[in-house]
KERO-779723 format. One line per 2 residues: their letters; for each residue x, y, z of N, C-alpha, C. Coordinates in nm, 4 decimals. Last residue first. Layout:
// KERO-779723
A> X,Y,Z,X,Y,Z,X,Y,Z ~ ...
***
This chain:
// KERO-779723
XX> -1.8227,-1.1950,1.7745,-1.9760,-1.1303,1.7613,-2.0964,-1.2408,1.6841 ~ -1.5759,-1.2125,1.9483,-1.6060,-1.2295,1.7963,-1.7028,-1.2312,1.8491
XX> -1.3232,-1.0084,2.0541,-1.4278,-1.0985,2.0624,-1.5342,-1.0954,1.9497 ~ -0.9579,-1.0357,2.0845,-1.0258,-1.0270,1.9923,-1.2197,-1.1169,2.0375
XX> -0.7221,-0.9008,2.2442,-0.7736,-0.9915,2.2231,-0.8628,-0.9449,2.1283 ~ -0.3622,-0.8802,2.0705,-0.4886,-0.8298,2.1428,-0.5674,-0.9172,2.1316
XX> -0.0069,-0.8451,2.0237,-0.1118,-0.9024,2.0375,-0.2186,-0.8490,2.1342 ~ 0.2958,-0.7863,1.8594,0.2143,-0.6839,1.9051,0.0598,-0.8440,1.9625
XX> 0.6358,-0.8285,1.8098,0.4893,-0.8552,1.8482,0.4553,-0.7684,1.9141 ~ 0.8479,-0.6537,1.6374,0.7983,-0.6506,1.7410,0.6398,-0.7189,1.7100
XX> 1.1742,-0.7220,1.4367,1.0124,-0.7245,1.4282,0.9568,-0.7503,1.5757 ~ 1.4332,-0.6898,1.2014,1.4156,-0.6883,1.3688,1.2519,-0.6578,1.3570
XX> 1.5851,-0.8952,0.9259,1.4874,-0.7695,0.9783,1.4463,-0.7902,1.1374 ~ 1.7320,-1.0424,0.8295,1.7849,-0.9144,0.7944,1.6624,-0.7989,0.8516
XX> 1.6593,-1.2808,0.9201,1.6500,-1.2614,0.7721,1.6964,-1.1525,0.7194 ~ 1.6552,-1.2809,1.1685,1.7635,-1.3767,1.1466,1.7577,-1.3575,0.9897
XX> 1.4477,-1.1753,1.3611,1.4135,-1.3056,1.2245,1.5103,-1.3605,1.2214 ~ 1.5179,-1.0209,1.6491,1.5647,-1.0344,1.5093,1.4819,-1.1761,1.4427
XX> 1.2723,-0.8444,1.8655,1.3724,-0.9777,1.8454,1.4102,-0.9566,1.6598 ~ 1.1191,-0.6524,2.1170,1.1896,-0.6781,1.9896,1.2633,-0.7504,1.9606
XX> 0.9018,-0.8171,2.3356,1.0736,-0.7222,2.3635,1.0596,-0.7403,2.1728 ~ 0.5197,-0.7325,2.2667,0.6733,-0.8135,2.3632,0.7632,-0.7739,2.3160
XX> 0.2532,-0.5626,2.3792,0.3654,-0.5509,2.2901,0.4512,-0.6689,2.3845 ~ -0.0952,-0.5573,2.3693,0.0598,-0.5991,2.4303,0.1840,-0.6025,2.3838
XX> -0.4106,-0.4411,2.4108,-0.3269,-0.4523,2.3215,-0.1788,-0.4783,2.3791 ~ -0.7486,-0.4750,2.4269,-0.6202,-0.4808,2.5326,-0.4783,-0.5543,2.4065
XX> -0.9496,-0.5367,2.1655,-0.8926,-0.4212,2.2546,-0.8005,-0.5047,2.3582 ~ -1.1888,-0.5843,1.9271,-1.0371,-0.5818,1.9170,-0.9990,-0.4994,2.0054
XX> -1.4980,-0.7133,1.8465,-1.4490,-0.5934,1.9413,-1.3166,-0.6246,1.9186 ~ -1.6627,-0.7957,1.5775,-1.5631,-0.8281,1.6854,-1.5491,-0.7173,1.7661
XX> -1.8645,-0.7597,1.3191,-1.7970,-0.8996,1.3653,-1.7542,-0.9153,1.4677 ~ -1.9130,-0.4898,1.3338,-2.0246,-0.6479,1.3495,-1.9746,-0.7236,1.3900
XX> -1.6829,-0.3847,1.5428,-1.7285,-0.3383,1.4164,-1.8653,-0.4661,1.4328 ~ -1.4663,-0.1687,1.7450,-1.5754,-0.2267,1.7332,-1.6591,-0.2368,1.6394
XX> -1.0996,-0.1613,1.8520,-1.2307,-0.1609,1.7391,-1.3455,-0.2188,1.7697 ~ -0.8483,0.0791,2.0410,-0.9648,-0.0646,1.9953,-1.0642,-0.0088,1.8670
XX> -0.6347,0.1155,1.7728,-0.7247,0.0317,1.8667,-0.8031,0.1188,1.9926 ~ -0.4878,0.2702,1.5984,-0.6147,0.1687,1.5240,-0.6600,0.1029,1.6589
XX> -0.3131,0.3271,1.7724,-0.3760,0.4239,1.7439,-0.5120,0.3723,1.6631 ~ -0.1100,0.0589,1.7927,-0.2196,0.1175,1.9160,-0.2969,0.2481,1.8763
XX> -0.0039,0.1385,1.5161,-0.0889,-0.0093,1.5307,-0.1911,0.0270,1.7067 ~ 0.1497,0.3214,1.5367,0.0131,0.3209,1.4545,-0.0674,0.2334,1.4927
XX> 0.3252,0.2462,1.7683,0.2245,0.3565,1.7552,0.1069,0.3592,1.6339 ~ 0.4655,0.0212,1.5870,0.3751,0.0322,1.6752,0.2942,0.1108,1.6962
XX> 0.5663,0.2087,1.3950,0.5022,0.1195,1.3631,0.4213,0.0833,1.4435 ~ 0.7262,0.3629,1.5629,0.6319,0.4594,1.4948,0.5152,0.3396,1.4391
XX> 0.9053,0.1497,1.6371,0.8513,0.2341,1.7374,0.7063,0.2951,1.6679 ~ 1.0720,0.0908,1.4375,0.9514,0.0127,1.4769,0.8181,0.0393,1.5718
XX> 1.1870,0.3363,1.3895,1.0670,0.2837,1.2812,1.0045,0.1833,1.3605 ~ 1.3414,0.3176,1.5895,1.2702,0.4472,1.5766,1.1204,0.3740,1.4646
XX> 1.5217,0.0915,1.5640,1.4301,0.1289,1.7174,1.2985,0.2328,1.6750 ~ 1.6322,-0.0916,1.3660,1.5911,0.0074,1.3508,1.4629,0.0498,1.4642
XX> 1.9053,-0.2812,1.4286,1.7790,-0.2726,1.4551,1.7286,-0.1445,1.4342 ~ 2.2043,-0.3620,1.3126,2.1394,-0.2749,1.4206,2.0014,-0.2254,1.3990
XX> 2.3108,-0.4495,1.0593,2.2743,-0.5393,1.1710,2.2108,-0.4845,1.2597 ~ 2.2570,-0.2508,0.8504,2.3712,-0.2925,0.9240,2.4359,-0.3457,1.0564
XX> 1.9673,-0.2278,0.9835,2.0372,-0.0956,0.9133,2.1861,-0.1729,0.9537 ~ 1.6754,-0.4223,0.9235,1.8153,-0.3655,0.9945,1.8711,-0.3091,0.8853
XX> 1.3329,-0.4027,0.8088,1.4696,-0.4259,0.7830,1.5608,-0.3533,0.8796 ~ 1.0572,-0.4710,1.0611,1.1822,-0.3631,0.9506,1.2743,-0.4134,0.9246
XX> 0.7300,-0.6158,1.0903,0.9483,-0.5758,1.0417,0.9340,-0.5076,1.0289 ~ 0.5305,-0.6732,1.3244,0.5739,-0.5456,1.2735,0.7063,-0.5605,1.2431
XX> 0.3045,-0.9257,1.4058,0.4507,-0.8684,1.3864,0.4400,-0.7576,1.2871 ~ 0.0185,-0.9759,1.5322,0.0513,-0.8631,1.4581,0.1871,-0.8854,1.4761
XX> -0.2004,-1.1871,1.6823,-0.1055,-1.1744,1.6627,-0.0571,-1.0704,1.5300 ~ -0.5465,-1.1809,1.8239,-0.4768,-1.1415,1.7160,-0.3584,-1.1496,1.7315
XX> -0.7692,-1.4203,1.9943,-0.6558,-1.3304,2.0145,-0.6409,-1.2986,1.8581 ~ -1.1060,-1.5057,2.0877,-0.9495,-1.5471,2.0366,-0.8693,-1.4525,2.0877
XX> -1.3965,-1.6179,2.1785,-1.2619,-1.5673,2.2639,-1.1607,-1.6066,2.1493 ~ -1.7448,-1.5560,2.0840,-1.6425,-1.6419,2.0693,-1.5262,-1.5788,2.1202
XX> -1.9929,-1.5001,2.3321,-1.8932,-1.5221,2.2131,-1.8195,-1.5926,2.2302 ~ -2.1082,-1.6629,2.5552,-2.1466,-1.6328,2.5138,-2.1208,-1.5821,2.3390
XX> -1.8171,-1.8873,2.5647,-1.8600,-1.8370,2.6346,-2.0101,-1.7772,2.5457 ~ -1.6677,-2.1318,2.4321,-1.7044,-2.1442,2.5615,-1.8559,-2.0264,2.5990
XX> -1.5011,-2.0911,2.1762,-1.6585,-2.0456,2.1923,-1.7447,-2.1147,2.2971 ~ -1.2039,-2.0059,2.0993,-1.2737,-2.0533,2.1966,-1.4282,-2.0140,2.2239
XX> -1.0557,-2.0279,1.8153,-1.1059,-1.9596,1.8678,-1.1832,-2.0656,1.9655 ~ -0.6656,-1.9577,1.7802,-0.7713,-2.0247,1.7853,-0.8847,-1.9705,1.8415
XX> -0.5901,-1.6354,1.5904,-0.5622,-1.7491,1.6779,-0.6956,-1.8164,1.6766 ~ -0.4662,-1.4643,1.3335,-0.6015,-1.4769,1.3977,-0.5706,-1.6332,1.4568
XX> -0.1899,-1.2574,1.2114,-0.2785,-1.4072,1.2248,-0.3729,-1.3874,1.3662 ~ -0.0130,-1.0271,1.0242,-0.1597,-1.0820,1.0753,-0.1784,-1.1862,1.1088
XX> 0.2645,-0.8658,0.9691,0.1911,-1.0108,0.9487,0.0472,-1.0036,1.0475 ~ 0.3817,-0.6068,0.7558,0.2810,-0.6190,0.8689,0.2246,-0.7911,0.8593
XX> 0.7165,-0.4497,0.6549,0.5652,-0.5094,0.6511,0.5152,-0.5396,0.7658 ~ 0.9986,-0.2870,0.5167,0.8598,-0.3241,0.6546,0.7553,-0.3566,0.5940
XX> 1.1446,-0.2498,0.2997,1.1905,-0.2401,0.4057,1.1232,-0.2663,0.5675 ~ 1.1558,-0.5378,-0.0081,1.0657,-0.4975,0.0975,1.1475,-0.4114,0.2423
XX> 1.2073,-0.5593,-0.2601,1.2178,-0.5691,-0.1691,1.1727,-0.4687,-0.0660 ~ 0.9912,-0.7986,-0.4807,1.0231,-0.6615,-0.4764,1.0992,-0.6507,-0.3453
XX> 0.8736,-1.0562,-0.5275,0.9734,-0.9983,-0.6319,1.0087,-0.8584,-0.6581 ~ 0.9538,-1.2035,-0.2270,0.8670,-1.1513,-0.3012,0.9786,-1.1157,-0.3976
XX> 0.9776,-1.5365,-0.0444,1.0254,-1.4854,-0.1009,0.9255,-1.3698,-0.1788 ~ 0.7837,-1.6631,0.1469,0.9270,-1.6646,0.1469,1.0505,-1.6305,0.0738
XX> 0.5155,-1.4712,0.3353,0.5839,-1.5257,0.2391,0.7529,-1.5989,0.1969 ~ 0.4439,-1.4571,0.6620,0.4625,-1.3938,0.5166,0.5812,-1.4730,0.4050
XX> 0.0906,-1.5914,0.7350,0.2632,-1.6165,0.7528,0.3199,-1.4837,0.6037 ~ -0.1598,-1.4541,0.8134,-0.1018,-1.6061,0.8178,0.0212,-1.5546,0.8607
XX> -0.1343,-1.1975,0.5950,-0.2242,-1.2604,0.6232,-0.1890,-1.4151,0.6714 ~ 0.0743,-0.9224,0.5243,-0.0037,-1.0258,0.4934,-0.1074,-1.0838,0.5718
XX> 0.0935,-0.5802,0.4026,0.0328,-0.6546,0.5121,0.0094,-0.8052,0.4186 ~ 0.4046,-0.3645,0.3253,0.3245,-0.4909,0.2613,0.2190,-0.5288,0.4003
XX> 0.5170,-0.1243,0.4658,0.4725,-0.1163,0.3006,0.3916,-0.2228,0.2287 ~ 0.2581,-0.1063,0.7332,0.4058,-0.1533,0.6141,0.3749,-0.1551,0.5377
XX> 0.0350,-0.0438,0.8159,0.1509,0.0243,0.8955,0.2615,-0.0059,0.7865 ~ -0.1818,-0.0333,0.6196,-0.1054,0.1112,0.6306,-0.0277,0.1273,0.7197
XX> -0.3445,-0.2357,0.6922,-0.2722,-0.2648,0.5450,-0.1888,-0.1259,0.5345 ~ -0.5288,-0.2640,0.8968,-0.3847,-0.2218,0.9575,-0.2650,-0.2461,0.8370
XX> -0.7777,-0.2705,0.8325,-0.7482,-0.1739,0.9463,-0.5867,-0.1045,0.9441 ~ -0.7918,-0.4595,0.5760,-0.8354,-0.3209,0.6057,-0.7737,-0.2250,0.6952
XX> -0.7242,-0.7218,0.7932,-0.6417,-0.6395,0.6844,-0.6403,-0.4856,0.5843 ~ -0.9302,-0.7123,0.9340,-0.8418,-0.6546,0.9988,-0.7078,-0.6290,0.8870
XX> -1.0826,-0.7889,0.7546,-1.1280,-0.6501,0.8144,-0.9920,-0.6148,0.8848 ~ -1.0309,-1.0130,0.6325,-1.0261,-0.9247,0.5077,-1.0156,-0.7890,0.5931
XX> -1.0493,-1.1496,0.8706,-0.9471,-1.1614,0.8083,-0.9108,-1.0338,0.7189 ~ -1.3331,-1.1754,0.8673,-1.2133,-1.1189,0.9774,-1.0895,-1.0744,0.8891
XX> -1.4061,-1.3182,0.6727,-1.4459,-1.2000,0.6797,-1.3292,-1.1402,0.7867 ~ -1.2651,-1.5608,0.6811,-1.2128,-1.4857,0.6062,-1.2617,-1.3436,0.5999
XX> -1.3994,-1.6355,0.9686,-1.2394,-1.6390,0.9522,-1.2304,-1.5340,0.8535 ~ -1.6914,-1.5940,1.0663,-1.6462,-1.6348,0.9471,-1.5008,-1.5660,0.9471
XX> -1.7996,-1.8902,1.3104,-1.7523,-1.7417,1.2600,-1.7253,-1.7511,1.1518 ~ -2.0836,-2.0513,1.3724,-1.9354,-2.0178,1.3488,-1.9465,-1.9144,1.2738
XX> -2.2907,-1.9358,1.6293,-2.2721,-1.9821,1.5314,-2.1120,-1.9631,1.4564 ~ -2.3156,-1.9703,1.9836,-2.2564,-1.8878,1.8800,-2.2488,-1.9697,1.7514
***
C-alpha cells in the first residue's frame, strides 16, 4: 500500500459528518471559540496499520452537547448519534467506513455530556 493521504481523509469525513453539530472539528476541539457553542462534532483518524493488503485504522467521533443545568441532554445526543449511524457505512476511493460503536455517555467536565462513537475505517 502506498501511503495514504491523512488530509484527504480528513477533508472527506469532515464533509460527511460537518451536519451533526453546529461546529465539526478535526483532531481535538479547540480551547476556546468566539461564539458559543450548544454541540459540535470532533473527528480523529487513528493510527494506521498497513499489515494487510490495505491499510486498518479506526475513526473516533465525540458528539457534545451542552448540559441543561448539569443534567445531560439524553434526547439531543441521541438524535446526534442517529445521524451519525445514518451516514454509515461509506464507500468512497479512499476508504470503506463501517461497524460502528457507541460507548456509555460521559461528562467533559466543561459543561457538556458527549458520546463516543467509533468505526473502522479501510483505507484504499
Amino acid at each position: 500500500m502506498e501511503m495514504y493521504n491523512r488530509n484527504e481523509i480528513c477533508k472527506s469525513l469532515y464533509t460527511v459528518f460537518k451536519n451533526i453539530g453546529e461546529k465539526t472539528f478535526i483532531d481535538d476541539r479547540p480551547s476556546s471559540t468566539t461564539t458559543q457553542m450548544n454541540s459540535f462534532v470532533v473527528i480523529k483518524v487513528g493510527e494506521v496499520d498497513p499489515m494487510h493488503a490495505y491499510g486498518d485504522t479506526y475513526v473516533t467521533l465525540k458528539v457534545f452537547q451542552r448540559d441543561n443545568d448539569g443534567t445531560s441532554k439524553v434526547t439531543p445526543l441521541s438524535d446526534m448519534e442517529q445521524k451519525v449511524y445514518s451516514l454509515l457505512p461509506i464507500d468512497n476511493d479512499l476508504y470503506k467506513a463501517l461497524k460502528p460503536k457507541t460507548l456509555e455517555a460521559k461528562s467533559d467536565g466543561s459543561g457538556f455530556h458527549y458520546l463516543t462513537i467509533y468505526f473502522d475505517l479501510i483505507l484504499k
